[in-house]
SEVEX-906610 format. One record per residue (C-alpha): residue in one letter; y, z, x. Coordinates in steps of 0.25 Angstrom, whole numbers, plus 5000, padded with zeros to 4 digits. Layout:
+---+------+------+------+
: r :   c2 :   c3 :   c1 :
+---+------+------+------+
: A :    Y :    Z :    X :
...
+---+------+------+------+
//
This chain:
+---+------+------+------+
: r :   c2 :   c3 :   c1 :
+---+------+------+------+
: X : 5000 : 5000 : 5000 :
: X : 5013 : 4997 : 5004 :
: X : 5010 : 4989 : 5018 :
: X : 5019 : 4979 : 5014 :
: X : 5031 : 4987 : 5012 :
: X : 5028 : 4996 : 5025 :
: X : 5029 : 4984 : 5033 :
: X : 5040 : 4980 : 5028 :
: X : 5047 : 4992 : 5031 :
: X : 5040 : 4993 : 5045 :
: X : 5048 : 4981 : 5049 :
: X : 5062 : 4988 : 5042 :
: X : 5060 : 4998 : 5053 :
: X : 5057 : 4990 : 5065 :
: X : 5069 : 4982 : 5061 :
: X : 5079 : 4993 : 5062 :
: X : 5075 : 4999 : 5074 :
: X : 5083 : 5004 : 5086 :
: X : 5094 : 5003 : 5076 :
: X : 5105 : 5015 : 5077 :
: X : 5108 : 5018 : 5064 :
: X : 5106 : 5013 : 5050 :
: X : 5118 : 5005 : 5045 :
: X : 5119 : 4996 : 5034 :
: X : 5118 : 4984 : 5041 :
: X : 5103 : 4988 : 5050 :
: X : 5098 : 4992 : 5038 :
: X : 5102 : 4981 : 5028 :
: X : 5092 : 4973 : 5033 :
: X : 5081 : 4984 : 5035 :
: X : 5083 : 4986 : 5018 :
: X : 5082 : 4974 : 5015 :
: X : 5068 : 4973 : 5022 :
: X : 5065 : 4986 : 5014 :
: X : 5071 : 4979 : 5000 :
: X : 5061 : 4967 : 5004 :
: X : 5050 : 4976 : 5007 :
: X : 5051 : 4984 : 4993 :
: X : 5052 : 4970 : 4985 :
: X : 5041 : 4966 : 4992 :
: X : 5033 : 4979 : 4990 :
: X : 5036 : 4976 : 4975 :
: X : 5046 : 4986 : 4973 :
: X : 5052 : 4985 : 4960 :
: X : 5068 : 4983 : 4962 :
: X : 5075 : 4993 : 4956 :
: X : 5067 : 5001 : 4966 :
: X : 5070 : 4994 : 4978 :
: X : 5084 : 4995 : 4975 :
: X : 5084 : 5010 : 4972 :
: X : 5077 : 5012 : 4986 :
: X : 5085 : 5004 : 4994 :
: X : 5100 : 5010 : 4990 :
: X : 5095 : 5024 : 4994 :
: X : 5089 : 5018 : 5006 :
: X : 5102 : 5010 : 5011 :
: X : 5110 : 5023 : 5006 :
: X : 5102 : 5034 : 5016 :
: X : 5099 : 5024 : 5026 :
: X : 5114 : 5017 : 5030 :
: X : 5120 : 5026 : 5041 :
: X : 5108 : 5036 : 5044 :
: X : 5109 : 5037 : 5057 :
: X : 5094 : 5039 : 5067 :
: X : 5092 : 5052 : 5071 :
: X : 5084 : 5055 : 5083 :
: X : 5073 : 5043 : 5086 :
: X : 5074 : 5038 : 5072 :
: X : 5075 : 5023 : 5071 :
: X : 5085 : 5018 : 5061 :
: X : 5072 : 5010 : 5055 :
: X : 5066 : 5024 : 5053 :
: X : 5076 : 5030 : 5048 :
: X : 5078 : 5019 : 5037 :
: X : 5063 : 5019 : 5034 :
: X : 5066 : 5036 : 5031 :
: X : 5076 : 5033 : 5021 :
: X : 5066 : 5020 : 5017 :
: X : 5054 : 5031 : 5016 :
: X : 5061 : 5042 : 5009 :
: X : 5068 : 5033 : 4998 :
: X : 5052 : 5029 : 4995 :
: X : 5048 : 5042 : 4994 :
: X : 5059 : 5043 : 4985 :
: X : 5057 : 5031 : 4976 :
: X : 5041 : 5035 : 4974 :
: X : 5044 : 5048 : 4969 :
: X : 5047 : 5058 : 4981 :
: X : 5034 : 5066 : 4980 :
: X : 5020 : 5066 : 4974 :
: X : 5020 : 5069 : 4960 :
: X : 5006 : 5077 : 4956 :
: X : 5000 : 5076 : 4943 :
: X : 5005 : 5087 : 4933 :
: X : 4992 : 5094 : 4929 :
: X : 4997 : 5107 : 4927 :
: X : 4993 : 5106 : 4911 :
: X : 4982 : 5114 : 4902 :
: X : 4970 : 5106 : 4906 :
: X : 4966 : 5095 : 4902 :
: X : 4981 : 5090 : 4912 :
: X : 4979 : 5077 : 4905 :
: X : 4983 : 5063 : 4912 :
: X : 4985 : 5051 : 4905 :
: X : 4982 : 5038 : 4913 :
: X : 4990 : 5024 : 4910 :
: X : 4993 : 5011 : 4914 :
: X : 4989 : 4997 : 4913 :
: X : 4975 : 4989 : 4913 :
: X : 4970 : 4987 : 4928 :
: X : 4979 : 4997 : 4935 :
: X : 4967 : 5007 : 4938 :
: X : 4971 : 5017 : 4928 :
: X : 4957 : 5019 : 4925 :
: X : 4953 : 5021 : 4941 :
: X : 4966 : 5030 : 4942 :
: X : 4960 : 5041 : 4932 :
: X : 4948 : 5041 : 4940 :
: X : 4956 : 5043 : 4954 :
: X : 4964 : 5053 : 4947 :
: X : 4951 : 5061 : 4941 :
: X : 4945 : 5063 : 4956 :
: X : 4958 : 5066 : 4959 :
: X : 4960 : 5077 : 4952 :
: X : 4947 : 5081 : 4954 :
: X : 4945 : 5082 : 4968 :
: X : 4961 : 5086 : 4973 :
: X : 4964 : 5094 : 4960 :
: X : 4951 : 5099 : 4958 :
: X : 4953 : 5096 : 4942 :
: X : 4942 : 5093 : 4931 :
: X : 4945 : 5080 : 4927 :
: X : 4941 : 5072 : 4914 :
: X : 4945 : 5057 : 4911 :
: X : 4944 : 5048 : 4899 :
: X : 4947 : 5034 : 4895 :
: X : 4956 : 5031 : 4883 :
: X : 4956 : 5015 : 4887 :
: X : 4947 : 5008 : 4876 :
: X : 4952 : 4994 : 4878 :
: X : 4948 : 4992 : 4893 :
: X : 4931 : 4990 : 4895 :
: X : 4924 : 5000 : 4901 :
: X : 4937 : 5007 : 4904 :
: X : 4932 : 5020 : 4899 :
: X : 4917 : 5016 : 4908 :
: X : 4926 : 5015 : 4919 :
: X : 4933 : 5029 : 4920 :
: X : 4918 : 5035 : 4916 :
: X : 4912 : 5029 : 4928 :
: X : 4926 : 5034 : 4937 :
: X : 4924 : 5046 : 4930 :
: X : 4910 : 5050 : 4935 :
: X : 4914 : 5044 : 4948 :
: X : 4926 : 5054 : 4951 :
: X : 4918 : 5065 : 4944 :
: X : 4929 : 5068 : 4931 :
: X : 4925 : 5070 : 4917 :
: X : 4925 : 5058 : 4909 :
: X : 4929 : 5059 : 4893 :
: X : 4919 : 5047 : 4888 :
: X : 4929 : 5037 : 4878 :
: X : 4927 : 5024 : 4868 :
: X : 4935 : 5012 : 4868 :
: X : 4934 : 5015 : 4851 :
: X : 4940 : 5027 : 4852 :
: X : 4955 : 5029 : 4853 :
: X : 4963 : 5032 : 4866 :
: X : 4970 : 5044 : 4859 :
: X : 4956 : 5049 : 4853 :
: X : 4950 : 5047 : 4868 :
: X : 4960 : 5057 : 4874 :
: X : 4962 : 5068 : 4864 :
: X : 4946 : 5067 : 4864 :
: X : 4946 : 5069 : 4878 :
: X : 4957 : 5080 : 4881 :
: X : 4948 : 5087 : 4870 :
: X : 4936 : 5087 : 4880 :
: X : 4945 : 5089 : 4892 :
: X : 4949 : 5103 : 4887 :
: X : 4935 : 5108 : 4882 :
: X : 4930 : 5104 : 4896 :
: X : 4941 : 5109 : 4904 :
: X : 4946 : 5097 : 4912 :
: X : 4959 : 5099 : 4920 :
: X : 4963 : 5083 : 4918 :
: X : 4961 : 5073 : 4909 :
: X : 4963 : 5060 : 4913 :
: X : 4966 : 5050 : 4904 :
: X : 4963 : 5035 : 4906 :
: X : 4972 : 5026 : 4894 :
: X : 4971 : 5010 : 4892 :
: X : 4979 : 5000 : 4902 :
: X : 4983 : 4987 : 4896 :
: X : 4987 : 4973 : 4906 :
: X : 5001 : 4977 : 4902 :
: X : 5009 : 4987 : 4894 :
: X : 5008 : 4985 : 4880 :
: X : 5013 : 4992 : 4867 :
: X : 4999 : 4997 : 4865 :
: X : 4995 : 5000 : 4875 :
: X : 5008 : 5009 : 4878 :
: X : 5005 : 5015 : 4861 :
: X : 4992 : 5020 : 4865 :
: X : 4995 : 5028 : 4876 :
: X : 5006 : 5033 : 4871 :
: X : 4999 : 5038 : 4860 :
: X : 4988 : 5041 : 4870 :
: X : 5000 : 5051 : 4880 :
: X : 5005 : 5057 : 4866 :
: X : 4990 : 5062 : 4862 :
: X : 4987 : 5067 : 4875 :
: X : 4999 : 5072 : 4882 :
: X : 4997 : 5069 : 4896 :
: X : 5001 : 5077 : 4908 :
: X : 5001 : 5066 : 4917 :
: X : 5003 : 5051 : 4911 :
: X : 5000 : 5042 : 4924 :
: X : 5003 : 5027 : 4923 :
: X : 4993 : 5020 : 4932 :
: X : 4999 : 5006 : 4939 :
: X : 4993 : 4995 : 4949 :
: X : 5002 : 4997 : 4960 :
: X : 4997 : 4982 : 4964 :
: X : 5009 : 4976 : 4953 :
: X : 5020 : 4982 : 4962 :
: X : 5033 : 4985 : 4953 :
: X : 5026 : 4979 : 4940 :
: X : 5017 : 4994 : 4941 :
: X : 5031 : 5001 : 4941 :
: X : 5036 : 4993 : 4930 :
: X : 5023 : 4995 : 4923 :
: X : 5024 : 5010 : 4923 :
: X : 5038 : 5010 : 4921 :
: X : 5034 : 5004 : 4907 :
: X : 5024 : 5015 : 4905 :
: X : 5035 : 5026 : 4907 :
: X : 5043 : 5020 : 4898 :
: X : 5031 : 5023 : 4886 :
: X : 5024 : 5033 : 4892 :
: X : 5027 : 5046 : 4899 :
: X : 5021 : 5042 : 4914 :
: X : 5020 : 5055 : 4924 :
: X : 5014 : 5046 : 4936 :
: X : 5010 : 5034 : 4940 :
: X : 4997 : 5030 : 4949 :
: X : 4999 : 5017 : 4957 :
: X : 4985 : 5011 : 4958 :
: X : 4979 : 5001 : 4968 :
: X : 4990 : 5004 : 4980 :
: X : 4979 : 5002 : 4989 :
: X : 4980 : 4985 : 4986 :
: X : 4996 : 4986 : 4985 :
: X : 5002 : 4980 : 4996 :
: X : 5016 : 4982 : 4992 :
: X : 5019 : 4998 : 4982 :
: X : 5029 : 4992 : 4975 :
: X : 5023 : 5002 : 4965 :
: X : 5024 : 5013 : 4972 :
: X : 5039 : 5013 : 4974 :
: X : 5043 : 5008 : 4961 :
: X : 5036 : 5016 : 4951 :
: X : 5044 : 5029 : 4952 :
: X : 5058 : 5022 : 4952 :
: X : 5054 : 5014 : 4941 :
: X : 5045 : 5024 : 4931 :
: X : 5051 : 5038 : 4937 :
: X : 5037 : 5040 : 4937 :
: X : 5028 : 5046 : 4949 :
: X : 5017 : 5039 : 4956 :
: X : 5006 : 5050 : 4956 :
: X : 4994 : 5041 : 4963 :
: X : 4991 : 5030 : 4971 :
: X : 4978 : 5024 : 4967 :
: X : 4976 : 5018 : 4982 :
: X : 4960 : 5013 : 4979 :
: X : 4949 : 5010 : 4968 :
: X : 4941 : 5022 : 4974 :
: X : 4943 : 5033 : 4965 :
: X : 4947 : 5043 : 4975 :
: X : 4958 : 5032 : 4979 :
: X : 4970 : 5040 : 4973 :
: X : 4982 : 5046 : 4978 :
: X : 4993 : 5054 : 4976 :
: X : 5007 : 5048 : 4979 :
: X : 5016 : 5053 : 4990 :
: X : 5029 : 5046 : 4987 :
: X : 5034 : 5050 : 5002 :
: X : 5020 : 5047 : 5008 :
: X : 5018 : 5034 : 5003 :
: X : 5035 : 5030 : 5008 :
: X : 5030 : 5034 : 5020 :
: X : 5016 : 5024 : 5020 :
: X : 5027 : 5013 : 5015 :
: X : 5036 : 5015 : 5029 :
: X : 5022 : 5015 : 5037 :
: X : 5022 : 5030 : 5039 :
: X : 5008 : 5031 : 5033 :
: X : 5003 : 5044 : 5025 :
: X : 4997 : 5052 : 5034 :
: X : 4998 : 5065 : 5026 :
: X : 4990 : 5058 : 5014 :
: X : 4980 : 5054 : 5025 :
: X : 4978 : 5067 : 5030 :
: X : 4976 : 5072 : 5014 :
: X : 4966 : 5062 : 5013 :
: X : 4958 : 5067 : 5025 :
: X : 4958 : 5080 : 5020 :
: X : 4955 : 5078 : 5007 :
: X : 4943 : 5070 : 5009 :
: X : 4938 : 5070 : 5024 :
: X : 4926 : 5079 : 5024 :
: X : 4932 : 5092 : 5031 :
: X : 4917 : 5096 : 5037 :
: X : 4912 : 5083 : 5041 :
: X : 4927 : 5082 : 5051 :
: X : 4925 : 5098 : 5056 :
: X : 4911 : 5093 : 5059 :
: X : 4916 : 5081 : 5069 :
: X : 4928 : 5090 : 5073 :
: X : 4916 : 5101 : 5079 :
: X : 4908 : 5090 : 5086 :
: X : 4920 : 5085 : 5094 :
: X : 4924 : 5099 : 5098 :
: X : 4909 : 5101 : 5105 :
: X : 4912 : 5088 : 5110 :
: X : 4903 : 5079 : 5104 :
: X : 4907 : 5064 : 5102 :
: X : 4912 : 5057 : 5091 :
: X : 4900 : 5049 : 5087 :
: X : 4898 : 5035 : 5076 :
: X : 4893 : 5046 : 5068 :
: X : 4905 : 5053 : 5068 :
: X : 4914 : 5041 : 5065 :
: X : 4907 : 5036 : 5053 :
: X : 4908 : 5050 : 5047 :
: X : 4922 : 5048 : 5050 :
: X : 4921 : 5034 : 5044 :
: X : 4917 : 5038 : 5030 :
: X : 4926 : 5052 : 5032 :
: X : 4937 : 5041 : 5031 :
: X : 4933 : 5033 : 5020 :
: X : 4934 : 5046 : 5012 :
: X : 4949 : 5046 : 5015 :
: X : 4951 : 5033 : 5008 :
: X : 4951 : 5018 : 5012 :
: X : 4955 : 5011 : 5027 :
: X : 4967 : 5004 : 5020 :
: X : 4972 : 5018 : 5014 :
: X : 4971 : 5026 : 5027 :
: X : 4976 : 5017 : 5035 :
: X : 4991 : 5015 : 5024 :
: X : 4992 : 5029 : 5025 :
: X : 4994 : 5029 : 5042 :
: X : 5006 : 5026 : 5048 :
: X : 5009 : 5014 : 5055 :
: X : 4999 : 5006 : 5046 :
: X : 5013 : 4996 : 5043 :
: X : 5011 : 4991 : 5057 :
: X : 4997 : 4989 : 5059 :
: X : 4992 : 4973 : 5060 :
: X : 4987 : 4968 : 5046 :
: X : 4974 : 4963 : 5053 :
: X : 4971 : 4977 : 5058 :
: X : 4974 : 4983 : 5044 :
: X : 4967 : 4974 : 5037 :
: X : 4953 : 4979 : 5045 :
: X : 4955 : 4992 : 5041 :
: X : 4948 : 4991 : 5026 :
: X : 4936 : 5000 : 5024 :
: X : 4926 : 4990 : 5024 :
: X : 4928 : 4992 : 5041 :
: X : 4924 : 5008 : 5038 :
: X : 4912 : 5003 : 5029 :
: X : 4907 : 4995 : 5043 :
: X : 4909 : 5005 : 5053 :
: X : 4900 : 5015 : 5045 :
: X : 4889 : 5003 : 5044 :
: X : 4890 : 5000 : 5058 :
: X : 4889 : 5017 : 5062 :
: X : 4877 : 5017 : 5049 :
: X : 4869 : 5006 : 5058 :
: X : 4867 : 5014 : 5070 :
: X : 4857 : 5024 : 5075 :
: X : 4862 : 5038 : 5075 :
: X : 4860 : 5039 : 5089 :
: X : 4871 : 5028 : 5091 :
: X : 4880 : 5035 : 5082 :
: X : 4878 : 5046 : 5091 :
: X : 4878 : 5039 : 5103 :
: X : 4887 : 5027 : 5100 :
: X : 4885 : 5022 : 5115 :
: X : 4872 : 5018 : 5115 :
: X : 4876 : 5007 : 5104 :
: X : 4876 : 4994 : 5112 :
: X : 4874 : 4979 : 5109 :
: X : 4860 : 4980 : 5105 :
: X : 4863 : 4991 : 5097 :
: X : 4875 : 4985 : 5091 :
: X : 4868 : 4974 : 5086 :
: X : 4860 : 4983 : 5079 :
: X : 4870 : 4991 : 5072 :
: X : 4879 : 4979 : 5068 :
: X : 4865 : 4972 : 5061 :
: X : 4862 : 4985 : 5055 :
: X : 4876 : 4986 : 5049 :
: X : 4880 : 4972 : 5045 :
: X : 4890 : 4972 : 5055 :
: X : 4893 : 4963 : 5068 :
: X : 4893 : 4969 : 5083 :
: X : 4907 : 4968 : 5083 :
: X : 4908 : 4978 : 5073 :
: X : 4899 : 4988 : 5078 :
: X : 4908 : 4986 : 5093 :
: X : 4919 : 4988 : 5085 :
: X : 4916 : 5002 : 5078 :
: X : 4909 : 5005 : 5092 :
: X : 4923 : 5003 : 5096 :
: X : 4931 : 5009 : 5084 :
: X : 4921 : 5022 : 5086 :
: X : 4926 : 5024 : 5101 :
: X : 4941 : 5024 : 5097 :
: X : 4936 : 5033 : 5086 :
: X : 4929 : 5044 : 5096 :
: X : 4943 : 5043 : 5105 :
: X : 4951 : 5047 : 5092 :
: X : 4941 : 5058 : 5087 :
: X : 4940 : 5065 : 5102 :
: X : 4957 : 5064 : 5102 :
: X : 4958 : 5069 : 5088 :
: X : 4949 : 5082 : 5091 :
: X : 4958 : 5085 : 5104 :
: X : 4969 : 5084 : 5094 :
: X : 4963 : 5092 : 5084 :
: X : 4958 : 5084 : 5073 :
: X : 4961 : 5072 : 5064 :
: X : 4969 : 5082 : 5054 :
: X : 4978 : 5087 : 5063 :
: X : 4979 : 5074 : 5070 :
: X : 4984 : 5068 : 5057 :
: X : 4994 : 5079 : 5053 :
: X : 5000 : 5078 : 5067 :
: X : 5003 : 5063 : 5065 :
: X : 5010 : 5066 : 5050 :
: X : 5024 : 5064 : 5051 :
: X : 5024 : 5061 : 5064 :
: X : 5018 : 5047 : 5065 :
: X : 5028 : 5037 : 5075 :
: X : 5036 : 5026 : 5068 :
: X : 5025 : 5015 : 5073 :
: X : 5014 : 5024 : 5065 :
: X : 5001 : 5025 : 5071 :
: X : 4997 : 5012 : 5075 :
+---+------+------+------+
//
């Protein structure tokens, strides 16, 4: 998400460097590469225009303190006005209701919505430790309601059982009922999307919100149509009392024209990114942490959160004794580490949260998918355990072996051999440090203005 307008803004700071101070005419220029690169990133244009005068007001005459270059200085103001514009700070969801806290889900045909109440149930579940129950008020879509049973069961959340001849409003008071007598925390509710907003459709669920009386009305929008989602959920605001937004699909969206129009043009928060099709794929939104992934500063405190969260704490104390009595870092040991990673989330994802990532080659990023991490574990799965013990006793004849055994060529096997050795070196300069952890928190905040690569 956002690669596009992070490059662009990359070049608005090397253009302005080794300038003295910022004046109107040095950052004339440097504005109207950051107008373009807001069109471009399909920015709707009340929004640009919004960003850009408090931008030119901060930033003419501020004068460079210290080592601060003019282009970093005007990329500060650039951050902190994005921050601004998305919202400031992350909004949670208000559950502090007599249970069942009830959210009511909308938004058009295809957006995910359906996916979303899933994400949101597991969730809820695992970071809020809250019982949670969903049900399906959409009887015109097929299978919809097959759908969300089959999420359900996946994410481990209650499912209320509905018919497409049964009314929406009937579905949901039927299943507030049942969430009360079995003592559910939340209820989600998913409702009907439509290809466009419609007078019925905008009848039903308003009939739907007045029945229910929703804590939390979430309008669920495909970040892919750029300013069209922001338009779309301003529309919905106008019928219907929204608390949040969730941007879906931001992982395919190039541009987050979404992301920074939505709040200017609704007055609405984005609660959630959906940043996947998994259904762990769901993240909250840090306006000032996703300003700072568009200026290429990465995320690396949601990074480390990830780690936390889902890195298995006992499998890394076991590693970190081995090292300290001094055993070697073997290919056992780095496919443990292979899948530990794939537990935080996808190659792409990662990598958009580091700092620097703006300035790394396109042909070097467009290797890192997690098709390469599916490899490496079929080539490590092809040896002998003695050789993922001992990897110095692989040679050619071995090689051979190992890449017919994992449908791989000898090139690729040399190159993990290879990617494995740089491995070992990291792992052996991370213990003397005193862990990845704290590796990671010492880098927070204080990454150079090239980033890391």
């Amino acid at each position: 998400m956002f690669e596009n307008l992070t490059e662009r803004l990359g070049n608005v700071l090397k253009n302005l460097r080794g300038q003295g101070r910022l004046s109107e005419d040095n950052i004339k220029d440097a504005l109207r590469e950051v107008r373009m690169a807001l069109l471009e990133a399909d920015v709707a244009l009340p929004v640009v225009k919004a960003c850009l005068d408090q931008v030119r007001e901060r930033a003419i005459g501020q004068e460079v303190v210290g080592s601060l270059t003019p282009g970093q200085a005007l990329i500060k103001v650039v951050r902190d006005e994005l921050t601004t514009l998305m919202g400031e700070q992350n909004d949670e969801l208000n559950l502090r209701a007599a249970p069942p806290a009830i959210i009511l889900m909308a938004g058009l045909q295809g957006s995910g919505k359906t996916t979303s109440v899933a994400k949101l149930a597991r969730l809820l579940k695992e970071r809020h430790k809250k019982r949670v129950m969903v049900v399906s008020c959409d009887i015109y879509r097929p299978a919809a309601i097959d759908q969300l049973k089959t999420l359900a069961k996946e994410v481990h959340a209650e499912f209320f059982p509905s018919d497409p001849s049964q009314k929406p409003v009937d579905i949901a008071q039927a299943a507030i009922v049942e969430a009360k007598r079995r003592l559910i925390d939340v209820l989600l509710i998913d409702t009907a999307g439509r290809l466009h907003i419609d007078d019925e459709m905008m009848s039903e669920i308003k009939a739907l919100h007045e029945v229910v009386q929703p804590i939390e009305t979430l309008f669920v929008v495909d970040s892919m149509t750029g300013q069209d989602a922001a338009n779309t959920a301003k529309a919905f605001n106008e019928a219907l009392p929204l608390t949040g937004v969730i941007l879906t699909k931001t992982d395919g969206d190039a541009r987050g024209g979404a992301a920074l129009s939505v709040r200017y043009l609704t007055g609405k928060p984005i609660k959630f990114l959906g940043v996947g099709e998994k259904t762990t794929a769901l993240e909250p939104f840090y306006p000032d942490r996703v300003a700072s992934r568009i200026i290429g500063h990465g995320d690396v405190l949601s990074l480390i959160e990830d780690v936390e969260r889902k890195v298995d704490k006992q499998k890394a104390e076991q590693l970190a004794k081995k090292l300290e009595k001094g055993k070697s870092f073997d290919l056992e040991d780095f496919r443990m580490q292979l899948q530990e990673m794939r537990k935080v989330g996808s190659l792409s994802g990662i990598m958009d949260k580091m700092p620097g990532m703006s300035q790394v080659p396109d042909q070097v990023k467009n290797q890192l998918d997690d098709k390469m991490i599916i490899h490496m574990e079929a080539i490590i799965n092809s040896m002998t355990p003695h050789e993922r013990k001992f990897p110095d006793v692989i040679r050619a004849s071995r090689k051979i072996r190992i890449a017919k055994g994992s449908g791989m060529e000898v090139q690729d096997v040399n190159r993990l051999l290879k990617q494995f050795g740089q491995m070992q070196k990291m792992m052996k300069q991370m213990h003397k440090k005193g862990g990845m952890m704290k590796m990671m928190r010492a880098m927070k905040g204080k990454m150079p203005s090239g980033g890391m690569f």
